[in-house]
VMD Tcl script that builds the backbone (N, CA, C; Angstrom):
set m [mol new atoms 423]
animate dup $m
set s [atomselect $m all]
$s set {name element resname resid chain x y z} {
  {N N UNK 1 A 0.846 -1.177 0.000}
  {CA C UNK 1 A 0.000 0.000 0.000}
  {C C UNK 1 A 0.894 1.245 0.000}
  {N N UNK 2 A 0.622 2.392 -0.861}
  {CA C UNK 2 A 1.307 3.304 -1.196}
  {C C UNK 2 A 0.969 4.772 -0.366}
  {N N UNK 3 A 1.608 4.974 0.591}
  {CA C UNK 3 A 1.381 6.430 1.464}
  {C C UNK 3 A 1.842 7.960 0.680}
  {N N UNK 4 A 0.850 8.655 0.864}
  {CA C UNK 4 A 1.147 9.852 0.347}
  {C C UNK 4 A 2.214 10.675 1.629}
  {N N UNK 5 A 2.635 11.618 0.650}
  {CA C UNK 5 A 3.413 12.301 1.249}
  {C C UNK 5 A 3.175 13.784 1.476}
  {N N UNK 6 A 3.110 14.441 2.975}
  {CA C UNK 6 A 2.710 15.359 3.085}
  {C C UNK 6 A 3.832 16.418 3.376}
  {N N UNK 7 A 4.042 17.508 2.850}
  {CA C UNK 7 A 5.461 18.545 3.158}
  {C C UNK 7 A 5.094 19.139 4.474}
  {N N UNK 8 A 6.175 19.682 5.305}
  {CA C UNK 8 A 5.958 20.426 6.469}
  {C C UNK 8 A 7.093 21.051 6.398}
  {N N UNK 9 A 7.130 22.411 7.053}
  {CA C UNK 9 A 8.187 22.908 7.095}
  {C C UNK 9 A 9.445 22.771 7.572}
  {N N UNK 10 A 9.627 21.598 8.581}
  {CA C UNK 10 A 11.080 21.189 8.434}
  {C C UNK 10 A 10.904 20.032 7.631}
  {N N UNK 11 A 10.152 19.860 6.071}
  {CA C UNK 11 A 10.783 18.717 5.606}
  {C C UNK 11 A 9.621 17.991 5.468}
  {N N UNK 12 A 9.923 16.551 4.556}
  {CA C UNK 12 A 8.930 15.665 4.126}
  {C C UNK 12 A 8.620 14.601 5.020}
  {N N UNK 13 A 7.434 14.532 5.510}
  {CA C UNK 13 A 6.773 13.764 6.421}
  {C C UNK 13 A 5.960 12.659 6.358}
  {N N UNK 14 A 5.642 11.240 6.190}
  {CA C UNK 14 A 4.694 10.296 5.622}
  {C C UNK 14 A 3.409 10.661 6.359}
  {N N UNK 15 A 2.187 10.293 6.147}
  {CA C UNK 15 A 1.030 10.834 6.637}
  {C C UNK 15 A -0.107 9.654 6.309}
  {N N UNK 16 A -1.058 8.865 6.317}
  {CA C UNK 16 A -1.656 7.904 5.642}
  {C C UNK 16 A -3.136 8.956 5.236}
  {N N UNK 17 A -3.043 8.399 3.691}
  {CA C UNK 17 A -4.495 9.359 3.065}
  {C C UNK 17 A -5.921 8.653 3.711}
  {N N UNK 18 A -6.596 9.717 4.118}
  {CA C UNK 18 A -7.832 9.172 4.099}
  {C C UNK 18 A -8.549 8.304 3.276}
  {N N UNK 19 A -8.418 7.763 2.133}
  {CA C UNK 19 A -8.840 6.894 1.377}
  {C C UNK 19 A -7.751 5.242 1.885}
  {N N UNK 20 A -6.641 5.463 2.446}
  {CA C UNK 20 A -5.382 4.705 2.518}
  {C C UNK 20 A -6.769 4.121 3.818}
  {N N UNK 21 A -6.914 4.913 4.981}
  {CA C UNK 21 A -7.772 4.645 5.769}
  {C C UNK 21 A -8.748 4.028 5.744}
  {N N UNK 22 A -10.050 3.985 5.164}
  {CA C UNK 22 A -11.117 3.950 4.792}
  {C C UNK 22 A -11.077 2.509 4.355}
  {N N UNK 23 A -9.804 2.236 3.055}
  {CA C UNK 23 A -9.531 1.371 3.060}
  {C C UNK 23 A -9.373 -0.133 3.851}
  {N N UNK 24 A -8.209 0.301 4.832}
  {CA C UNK 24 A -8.432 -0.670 5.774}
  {C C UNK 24 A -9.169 -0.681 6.752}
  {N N UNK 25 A -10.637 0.052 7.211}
  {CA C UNK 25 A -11.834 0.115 7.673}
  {C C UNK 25 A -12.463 -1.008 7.543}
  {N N UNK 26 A -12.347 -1.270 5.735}
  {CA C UNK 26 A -13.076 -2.168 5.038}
  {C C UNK 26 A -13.068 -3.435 4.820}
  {N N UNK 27 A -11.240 -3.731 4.908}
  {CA C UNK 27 A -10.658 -4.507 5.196}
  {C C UNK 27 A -10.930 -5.492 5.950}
  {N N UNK 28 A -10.594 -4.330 7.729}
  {CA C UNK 28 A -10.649 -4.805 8.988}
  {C C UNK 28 A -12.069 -5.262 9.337}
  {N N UNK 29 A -13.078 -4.490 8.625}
  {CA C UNK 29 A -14.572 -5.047 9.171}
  {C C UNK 29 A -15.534 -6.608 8.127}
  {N N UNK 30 A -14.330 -6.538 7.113}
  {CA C UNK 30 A -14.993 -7.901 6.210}
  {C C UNK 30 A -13.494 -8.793 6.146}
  {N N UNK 31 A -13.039 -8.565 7.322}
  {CA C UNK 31 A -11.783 -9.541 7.053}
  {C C UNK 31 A -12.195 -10.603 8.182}
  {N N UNK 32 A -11.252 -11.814 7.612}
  {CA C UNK 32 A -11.860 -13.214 9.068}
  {C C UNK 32 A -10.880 -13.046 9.355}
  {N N UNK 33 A -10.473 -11.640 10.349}
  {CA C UNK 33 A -9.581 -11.741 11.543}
  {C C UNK 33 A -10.088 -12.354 12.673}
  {N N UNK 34 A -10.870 -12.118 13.112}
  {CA C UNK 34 A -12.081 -12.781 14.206}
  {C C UNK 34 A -11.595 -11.961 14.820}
  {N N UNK 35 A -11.628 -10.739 15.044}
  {CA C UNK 35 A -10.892 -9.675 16.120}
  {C C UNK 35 A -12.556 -8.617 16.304}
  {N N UNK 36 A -12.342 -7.991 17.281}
  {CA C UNK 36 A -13.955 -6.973 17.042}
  {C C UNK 36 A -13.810 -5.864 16.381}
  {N N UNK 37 A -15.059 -6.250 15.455}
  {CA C UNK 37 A -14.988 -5.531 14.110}
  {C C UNK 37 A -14.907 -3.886 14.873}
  {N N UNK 38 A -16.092 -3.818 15.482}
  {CA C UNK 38 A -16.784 -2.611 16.204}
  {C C UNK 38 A -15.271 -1.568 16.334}
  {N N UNK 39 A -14.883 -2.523 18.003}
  {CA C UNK 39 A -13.804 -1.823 17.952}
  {C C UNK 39 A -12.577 -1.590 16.853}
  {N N UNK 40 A -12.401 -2.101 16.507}
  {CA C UNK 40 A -11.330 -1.472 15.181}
  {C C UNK 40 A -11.652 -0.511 14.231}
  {N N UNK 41 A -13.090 -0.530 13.708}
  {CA C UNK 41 A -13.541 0.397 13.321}
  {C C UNK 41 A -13.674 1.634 14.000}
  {N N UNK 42 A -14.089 1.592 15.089}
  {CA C UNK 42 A -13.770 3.281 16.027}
  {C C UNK 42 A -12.793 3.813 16.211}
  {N N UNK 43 A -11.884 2.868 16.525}
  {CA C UNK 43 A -9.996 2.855 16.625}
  {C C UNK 43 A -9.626 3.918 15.075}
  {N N UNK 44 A -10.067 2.919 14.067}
  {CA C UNK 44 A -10.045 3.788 12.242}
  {C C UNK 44 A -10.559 5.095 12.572}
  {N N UNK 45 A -11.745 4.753 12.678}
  {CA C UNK 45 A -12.081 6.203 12.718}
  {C C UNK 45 A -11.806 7.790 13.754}
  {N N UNK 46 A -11.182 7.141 14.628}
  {CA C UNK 46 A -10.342 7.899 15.998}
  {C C UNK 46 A -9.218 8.262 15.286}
  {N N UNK 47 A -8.467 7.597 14.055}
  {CA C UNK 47 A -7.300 7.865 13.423}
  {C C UNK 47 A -7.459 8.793 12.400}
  {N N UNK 48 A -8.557 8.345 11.612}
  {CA C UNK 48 A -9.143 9.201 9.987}
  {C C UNK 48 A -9.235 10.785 11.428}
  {N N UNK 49 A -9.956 10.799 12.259}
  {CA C UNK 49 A -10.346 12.045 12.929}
  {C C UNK 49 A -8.719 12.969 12.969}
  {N N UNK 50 A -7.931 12.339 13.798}
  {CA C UNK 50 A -6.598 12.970 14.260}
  {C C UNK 50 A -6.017 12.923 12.564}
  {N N UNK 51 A -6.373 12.262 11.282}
  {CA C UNK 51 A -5.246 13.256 10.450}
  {C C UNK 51 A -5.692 14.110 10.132}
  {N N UNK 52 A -7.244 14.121 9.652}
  {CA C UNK 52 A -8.056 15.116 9.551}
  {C C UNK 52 A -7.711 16.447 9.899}
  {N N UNK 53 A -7.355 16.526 11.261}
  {CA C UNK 53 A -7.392 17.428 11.979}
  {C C UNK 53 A -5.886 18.056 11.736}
  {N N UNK 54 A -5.116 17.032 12.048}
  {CA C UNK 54 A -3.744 17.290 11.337}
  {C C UNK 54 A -3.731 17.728 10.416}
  {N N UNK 55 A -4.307 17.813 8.733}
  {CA C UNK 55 A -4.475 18.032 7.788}
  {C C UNK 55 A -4.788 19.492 7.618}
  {N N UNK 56 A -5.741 19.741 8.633}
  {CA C UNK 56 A -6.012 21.078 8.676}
  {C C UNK 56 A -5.159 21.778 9.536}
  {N N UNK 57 A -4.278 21.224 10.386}
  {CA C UNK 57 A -3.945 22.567 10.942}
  {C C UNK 57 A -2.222 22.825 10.118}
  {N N UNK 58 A -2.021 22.223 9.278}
  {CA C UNK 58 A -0.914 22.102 8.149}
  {C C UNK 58 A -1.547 23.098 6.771}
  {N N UNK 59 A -2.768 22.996 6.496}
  {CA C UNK 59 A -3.351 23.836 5.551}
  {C C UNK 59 A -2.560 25.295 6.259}
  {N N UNK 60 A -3.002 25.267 7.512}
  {CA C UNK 60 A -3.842 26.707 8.006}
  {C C UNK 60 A -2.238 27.366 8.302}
  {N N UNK 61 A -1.127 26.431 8.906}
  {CA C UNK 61 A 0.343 26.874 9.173}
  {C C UNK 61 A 0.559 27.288 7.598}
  {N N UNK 62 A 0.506 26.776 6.472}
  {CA C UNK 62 A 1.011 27.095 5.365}
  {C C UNK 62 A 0.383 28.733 4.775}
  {N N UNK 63 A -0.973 28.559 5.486}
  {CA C UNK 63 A -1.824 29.839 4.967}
  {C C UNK 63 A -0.787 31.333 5.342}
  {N N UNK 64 A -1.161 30.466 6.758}
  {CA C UNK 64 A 0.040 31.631 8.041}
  {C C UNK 64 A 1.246 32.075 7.196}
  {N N UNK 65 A 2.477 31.486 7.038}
  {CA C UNK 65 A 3.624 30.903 6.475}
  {C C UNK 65 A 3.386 32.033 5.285}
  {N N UNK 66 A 2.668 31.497 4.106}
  {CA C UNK 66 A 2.290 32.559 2.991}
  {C C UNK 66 A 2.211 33.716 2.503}
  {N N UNK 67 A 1.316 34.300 3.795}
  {CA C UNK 67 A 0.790 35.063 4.058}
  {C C UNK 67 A 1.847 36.305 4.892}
  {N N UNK 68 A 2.591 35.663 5.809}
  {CA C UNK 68 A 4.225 36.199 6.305}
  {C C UNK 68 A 4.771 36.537 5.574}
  {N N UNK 69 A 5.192 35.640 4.258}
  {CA C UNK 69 A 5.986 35.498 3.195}
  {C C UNK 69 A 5.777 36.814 2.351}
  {N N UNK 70 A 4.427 37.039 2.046}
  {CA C UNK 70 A 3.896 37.844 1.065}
  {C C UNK 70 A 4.202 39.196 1.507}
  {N N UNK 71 A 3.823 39.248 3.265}
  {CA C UNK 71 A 3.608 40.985 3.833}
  {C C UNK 71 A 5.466 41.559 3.454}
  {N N UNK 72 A 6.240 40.035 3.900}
  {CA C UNK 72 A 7.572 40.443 4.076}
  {C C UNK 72 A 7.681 40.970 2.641}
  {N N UNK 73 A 7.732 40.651 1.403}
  {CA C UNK 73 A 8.491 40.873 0.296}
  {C C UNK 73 A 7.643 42.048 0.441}
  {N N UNK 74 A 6.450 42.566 0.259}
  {CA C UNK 74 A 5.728 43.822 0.320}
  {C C UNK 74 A 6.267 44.983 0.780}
  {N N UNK 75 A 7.052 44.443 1.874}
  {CA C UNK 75 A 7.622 45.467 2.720}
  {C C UNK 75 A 9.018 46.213 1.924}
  {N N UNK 76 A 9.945 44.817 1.550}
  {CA C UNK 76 A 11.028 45.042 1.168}
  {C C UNK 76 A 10.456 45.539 -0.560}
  {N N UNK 77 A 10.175 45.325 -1.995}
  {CA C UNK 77 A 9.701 45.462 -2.735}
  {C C UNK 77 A 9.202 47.382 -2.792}
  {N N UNK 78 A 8.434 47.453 -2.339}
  {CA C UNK 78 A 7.882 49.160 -2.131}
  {C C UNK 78 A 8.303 49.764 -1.784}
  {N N UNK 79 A 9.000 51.273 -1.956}
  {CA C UNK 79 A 9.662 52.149 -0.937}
  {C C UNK 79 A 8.905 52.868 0.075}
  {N N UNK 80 A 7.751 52.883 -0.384}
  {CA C UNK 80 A 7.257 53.653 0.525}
  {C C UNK 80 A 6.007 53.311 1.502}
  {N N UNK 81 A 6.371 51.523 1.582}
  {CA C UNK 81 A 5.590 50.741 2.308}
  {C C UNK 81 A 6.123 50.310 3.747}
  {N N UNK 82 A 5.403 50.328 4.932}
  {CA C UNK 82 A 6.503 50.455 6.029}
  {C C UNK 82 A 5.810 48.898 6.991}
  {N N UNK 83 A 6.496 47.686 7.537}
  {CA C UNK 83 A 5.721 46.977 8.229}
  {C C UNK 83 A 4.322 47.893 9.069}
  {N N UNK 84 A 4.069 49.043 9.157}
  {CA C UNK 84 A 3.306 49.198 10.472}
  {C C UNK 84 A 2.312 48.929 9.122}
  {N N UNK 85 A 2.254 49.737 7.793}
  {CA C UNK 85 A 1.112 50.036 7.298}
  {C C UNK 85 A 0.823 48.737 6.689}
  {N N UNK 86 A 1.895 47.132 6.554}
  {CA C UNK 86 A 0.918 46.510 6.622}
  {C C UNK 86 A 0.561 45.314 7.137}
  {N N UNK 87 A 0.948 45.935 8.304}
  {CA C UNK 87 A 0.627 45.130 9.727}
  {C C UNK 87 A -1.046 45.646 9.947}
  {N N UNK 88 A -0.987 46.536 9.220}
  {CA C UNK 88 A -2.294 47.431 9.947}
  {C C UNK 88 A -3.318 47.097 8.724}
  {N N UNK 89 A -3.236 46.658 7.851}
  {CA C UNK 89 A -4.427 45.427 6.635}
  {C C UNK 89 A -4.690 44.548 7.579}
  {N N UNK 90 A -6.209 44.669 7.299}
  {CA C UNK 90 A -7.056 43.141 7.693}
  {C C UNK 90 A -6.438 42.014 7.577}
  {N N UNK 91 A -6.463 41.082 8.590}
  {CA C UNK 91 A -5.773 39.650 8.715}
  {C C UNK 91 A -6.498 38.545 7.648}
  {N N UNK 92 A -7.476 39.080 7.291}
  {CA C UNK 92 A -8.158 38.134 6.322}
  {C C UNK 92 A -7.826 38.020 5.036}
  {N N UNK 93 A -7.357 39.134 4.495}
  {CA C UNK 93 A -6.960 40.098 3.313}
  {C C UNK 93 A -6.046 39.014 2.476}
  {N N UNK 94 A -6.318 38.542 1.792}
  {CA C UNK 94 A -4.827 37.639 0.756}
  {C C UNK 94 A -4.007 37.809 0.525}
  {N N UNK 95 A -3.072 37.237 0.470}
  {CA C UNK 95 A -1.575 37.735 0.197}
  {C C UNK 95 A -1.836 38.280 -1.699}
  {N N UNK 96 A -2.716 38.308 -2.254}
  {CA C UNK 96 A -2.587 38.831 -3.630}
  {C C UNK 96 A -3.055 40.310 -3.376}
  {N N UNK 97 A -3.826 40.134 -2.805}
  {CA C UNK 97 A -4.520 41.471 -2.746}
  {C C UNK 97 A -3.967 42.623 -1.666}
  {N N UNK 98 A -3.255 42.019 -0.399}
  {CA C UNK 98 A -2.313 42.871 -0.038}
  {C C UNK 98 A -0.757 43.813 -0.832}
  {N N UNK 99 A -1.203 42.491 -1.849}
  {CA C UNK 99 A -0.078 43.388 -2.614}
  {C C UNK 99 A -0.227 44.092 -3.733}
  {N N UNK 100 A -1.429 44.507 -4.230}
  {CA C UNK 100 A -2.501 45.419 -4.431}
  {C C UNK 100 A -2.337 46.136 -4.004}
  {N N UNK 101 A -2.697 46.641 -2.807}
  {CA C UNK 101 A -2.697 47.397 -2.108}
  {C C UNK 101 A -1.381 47.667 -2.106}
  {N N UNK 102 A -0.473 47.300 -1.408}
  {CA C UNK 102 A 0.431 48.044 -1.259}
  {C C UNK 102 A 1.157 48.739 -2.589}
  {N N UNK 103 A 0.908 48.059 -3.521}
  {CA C UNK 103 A 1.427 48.893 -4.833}
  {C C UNK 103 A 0.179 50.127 -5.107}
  {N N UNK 104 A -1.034 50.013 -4.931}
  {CA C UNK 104 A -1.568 51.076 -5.055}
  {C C UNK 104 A -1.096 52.363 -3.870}
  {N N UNK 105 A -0.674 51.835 -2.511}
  {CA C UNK 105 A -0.628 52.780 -1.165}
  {C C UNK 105 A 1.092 53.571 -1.943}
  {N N UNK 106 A 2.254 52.771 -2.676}
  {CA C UNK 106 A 3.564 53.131 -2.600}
  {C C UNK 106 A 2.862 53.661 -3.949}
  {N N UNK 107 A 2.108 53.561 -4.916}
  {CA C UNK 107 A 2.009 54.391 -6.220}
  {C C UNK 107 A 1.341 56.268 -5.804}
  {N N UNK 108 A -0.027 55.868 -4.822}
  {CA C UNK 108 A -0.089 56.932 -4.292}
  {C C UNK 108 A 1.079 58.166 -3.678}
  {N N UNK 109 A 1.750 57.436 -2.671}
  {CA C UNK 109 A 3.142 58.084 -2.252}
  {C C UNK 109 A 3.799 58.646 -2.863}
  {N N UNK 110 A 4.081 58.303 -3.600}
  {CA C UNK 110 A 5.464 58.116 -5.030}
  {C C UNK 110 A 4.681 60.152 -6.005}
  {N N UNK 111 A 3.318 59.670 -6.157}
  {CA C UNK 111 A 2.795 60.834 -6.653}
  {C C UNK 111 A 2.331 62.074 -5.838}
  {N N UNK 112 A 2.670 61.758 -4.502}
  {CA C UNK 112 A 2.006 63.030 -3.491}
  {C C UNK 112 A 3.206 63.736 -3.071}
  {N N UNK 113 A 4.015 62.644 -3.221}
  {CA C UNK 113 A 5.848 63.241 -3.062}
  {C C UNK 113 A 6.327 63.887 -4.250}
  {N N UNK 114 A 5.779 63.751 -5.297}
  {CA C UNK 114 A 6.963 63.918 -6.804}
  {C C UNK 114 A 5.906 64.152 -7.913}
  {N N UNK 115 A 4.748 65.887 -7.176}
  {CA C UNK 115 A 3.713 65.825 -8.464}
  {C C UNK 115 A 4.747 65.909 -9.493}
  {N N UNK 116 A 3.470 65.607 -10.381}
  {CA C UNK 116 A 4.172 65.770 -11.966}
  {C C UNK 116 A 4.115 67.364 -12.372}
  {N N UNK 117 A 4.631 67.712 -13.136}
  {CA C UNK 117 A 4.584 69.561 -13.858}
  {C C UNK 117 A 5.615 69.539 -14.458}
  {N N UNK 118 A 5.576 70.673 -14.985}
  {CA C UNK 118 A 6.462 70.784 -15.975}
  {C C UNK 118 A 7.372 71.800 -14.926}
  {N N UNK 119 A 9.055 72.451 -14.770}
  {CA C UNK 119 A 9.576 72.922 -14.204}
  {C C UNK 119 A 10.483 72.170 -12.949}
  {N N UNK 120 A 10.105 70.678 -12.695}
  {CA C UNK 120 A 11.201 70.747 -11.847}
  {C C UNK 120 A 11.815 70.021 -12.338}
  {N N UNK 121 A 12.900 70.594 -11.314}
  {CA C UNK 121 A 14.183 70.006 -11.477}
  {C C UNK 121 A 14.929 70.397 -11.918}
  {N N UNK 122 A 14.653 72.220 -12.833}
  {CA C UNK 122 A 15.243 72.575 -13.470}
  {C C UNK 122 A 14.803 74.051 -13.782}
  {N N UNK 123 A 15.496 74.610 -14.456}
  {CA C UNK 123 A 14.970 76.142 -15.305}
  {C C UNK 123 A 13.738 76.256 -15.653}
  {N N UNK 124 A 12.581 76.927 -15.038}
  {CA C UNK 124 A 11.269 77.149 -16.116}
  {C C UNK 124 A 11.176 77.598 -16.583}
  {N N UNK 125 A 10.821 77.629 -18.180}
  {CA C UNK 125 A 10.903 78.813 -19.382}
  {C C UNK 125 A 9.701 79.725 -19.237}
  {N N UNK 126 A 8.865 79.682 -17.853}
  {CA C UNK 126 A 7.610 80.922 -17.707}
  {C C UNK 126 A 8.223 81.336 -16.965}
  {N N UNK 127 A 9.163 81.122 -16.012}
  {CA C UNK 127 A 9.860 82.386 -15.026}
  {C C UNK 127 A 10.338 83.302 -15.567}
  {N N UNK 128 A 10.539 84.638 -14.904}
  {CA C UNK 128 A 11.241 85.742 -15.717}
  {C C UNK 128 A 12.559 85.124 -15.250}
  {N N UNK 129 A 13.844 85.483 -15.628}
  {CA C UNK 129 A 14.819 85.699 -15.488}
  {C C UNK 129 A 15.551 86.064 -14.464}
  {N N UNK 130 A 16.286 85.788 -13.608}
  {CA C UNK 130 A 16.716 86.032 -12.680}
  {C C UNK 130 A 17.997 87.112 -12.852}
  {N N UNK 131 A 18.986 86.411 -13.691}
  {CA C UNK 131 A 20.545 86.207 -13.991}
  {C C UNK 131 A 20.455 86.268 -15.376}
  {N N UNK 132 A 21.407 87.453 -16.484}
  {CA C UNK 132 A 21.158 87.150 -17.805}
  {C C UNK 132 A 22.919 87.473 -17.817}
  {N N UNK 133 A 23.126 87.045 -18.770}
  {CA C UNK 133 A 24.932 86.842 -19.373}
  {C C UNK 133 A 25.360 88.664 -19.435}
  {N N UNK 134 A 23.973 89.369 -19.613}
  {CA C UNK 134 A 24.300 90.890 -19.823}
  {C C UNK 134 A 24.036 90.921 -19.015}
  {N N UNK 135 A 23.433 91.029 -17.552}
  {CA C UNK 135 A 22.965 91.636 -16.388}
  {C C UNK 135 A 24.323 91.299 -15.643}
  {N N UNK 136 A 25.026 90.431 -16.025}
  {CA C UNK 136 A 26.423 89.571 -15.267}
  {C C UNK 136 A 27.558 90.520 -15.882}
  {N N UNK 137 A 27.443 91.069 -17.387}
  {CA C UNK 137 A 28.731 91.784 -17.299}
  {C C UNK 137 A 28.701 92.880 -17.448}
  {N N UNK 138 A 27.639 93.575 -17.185}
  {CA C UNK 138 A 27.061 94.583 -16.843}
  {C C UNK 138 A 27.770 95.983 -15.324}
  {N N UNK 139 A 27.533 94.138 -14.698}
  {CA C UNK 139 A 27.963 94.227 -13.083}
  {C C UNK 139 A 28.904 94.432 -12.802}
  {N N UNK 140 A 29.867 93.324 -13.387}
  {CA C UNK 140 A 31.110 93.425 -13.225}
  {C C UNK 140 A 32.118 94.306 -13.976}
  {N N UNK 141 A 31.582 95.391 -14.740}
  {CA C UNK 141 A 32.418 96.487 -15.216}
  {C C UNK 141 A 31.991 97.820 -14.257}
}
mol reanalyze $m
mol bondsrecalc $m
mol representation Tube
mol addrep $m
């Protein structure tokens, strides 16, 4: 009989599938072990319960895990994204859509810091003149 294999974070772990189970349920209750069916079957099903449960709380660490994964690169990725702001997103929120957000929150930034116009950074050709090459040697004679 062939066991699936379930990943965990330190590493690959054997696990028996619920069908692997079920299986020998079926086994154990039409087999001439002469053993009690009853009990072995509750025993199965006391086991199917605990991977079950196991199963889910491995979903829910990976969700966690993911979801860490995602805020972290968010953080590092954006300049102008800071852990508080998104520590401070709903815990429910997806790791896709937090990062949505945060590219919409660092695109906002990016434009409230650095409007667009014409003139910076440099000479504006609607200013008058400050300094002209004749006003300079003008002066100095």
């Amino acid at each position: 009989m062939a066991s699936e294999q379930t990943e965990t974070a330190s590493g690959a772990t054997p696990a028996t599938s619920e069908a692997e189970v079920a299986r020998e349920a079926l086994e154990v209750a039409t087999g001439p072990s002469g053993g009690d069916v009853a009990h072995d079957t509750d025993a199965l099903q006391a086991r199917l319960e605990e991977l079950e449960a196991e199963r889910d709380q491995l979903a829910a660490e990976k969700a966690e895990r993911s979801r860490s994964e995602a805020l972290a690169a968010a953080v590092h990725r954006f300049h102008y994204i800071s852990e508080g702001i998104v520590q401070s997103l709903p815990e429910d929120l997806p790791a896709d859509r937090v990062e949505a957000v945060a590219a919409a929150i660092n695109q906002a930034m990016h434009t409230a810091l650095n409007p667009p116009g014409m003139g910076r950074g440099g000479l504006t050709p609607t200013q008058e003149r400050r300094a002209t090459w004749d006003g300079l040697f003008r002066s100095a004679l």
